[in-house]
N, C-alpha and C positions, 0 to 999 in steps of 0.2 A: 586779412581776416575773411575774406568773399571765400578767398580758393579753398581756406580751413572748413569754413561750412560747406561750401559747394559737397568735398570731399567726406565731409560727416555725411551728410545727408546720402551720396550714393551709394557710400559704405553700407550703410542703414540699410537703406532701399534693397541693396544686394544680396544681403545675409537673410532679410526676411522673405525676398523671394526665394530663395536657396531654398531656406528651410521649409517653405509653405510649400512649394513644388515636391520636396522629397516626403512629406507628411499626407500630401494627399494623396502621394503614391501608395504607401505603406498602408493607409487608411481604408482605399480602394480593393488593395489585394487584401486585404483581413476582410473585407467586404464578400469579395469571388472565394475566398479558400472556405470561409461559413457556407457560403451557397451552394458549393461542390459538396463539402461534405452533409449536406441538410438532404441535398439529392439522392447521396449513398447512403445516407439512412431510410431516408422514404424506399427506395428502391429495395431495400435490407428487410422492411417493414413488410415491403407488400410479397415478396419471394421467401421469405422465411414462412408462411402458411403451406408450403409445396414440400413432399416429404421425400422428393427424386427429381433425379435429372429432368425425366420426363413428364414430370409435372411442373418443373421450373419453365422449360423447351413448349408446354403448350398453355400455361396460365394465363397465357392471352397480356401479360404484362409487354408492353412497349417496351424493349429494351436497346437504349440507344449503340448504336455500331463503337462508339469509342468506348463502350463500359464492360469492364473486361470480369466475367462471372468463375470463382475457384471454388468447387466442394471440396475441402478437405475430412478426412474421415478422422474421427476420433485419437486415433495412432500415428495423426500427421501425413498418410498415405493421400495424394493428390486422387479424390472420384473423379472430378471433374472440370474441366478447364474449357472455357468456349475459344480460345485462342492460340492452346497449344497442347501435345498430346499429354493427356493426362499420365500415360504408361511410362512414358520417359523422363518427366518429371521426377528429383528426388523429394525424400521427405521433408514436411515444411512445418512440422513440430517445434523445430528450433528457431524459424525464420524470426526476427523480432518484431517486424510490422505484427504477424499470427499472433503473438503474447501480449502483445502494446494492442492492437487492434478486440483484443479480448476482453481486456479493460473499460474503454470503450471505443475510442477510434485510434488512429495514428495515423501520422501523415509523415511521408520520408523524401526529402529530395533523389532525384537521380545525379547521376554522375556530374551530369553535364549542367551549365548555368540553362540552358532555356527551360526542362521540364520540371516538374514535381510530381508524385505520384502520390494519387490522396488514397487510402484504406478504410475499409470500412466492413467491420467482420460481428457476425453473428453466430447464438450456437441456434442450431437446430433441433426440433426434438428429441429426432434420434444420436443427438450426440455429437453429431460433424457439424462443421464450421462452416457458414456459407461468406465468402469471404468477396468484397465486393473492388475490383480499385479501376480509376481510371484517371488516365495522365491529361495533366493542364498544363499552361505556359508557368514559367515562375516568377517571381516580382522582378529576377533580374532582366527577362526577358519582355516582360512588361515597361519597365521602365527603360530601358535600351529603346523600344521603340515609338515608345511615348517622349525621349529626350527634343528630338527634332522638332518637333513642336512647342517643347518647353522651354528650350532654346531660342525659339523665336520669339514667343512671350516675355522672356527674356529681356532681351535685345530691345525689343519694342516698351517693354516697362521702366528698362535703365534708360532710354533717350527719353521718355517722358520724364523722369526724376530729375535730368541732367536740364531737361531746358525747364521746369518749374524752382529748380534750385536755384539758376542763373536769373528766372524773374522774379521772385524773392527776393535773392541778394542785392538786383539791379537797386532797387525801389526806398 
C-alpha cells in the first residue's frame, strides 16, 4: 500500500510539474510576442508622421539595428527597404504578411524552429505601406534553452516529492 501511494504521489508531483513548466513557457512567450509587437506599433506610430524616405532617414527616431524598415508603394512596388535593395526587390502586393498586416498586424514564423518574424504595417498618407518587421527567437527556441534548467528543477522537485512521500508513508 506504501509503494501504491509513494507512486500516486510522484506521478502527481510529475504531471503537475510538466505541466506548470510548459504553461509558463507559453505564458512568457505570449508575454515577449505583445511586447515585440506593442514596439512595432509605437515605432509604426511615431514614423508614419514622415511622408519620405528622407524624413523617415532624419526624424531623429532611434531606430534599433535589428528593426528592419519596408515603404512599399500603393502598387506593391518595394520604395524602400533599409536592409535590402529596394530595385531588386519583387512586388509585395500579394505578400500575405502585406494583407494580414493591413488589417492590423501579423505575425509569421520563419522556416526554421529558432526565429519568428513579427509585422507590423501601416498606410501612409500618401497611400504606401510603411511596413515594419523584426525577427525574435521563437517559443521553440525559448523553451529548448530554458529546458536545462527546467530539468534541473525537475530533478530537484521529484527527489523532494520522493523523500516527503517516503516520510508520509513511514509514520
Amino acid at each position: 500500500m506504501k509503494k501504491k501511494i509513494n507512486k500516486m504521489m510522484i506521478l502527481i508531483a510529475t504531471v503537475t510539474i510538466l505541466l506548470t513548466m510548459v504553461l509558463i513557457t507559453v505564458v512568457y512567450y505570449d508575454l515577449f510576442r505583445r511586447q515585440v509587437l506593442e514596439d512595432l506599433k509605437s515605432y509604426g506610430l511615431l514614423l508614419s508622421n514622415c511622408s519620405s524616405v528622407e524624413e523617415i532617414e532624419q526624424s531623429g527616431v532611434p531606430v534599433e539595428s535589428d528593426l528592419r524598415l519596408t515603404i512599399i508603394g500603393s502598387d506593391g512596388r518595394v520604395l524602400y527597404d533599409n536592409e535590402a535593395d529596394s530595385v531588386a526587390m519583387g512586388n509585395h502586393s500579394s505578400r500575405p504578411e502585406i494583407r494580414e498586416a493591413m488589417q492590423d498586424e501579423a505575425v509569421r514564423n520563419s522556416e526554421t524552429l529558432s526565429r519568428s518574424t513579427f509585422y507590423y504595417a501601416i498606410r501612409l498618407a500618401d497611400g504606401s505601406i510603411l511596413r515594419l518587421s523584426k525577427d525574435a527567437r521563437s517559443i521553440y527556441s525559448i523553451f529548448s534553452q530554458a529546458l536545462p534548467m527546467m530539468v534541473g528543477i525537475f530533478i530537484v522537485l521529484l527527489i523532494l516529492c520522493m523523500v516527503a512521500a517516503k516520510v508520509l508513508t513511514a509514520k
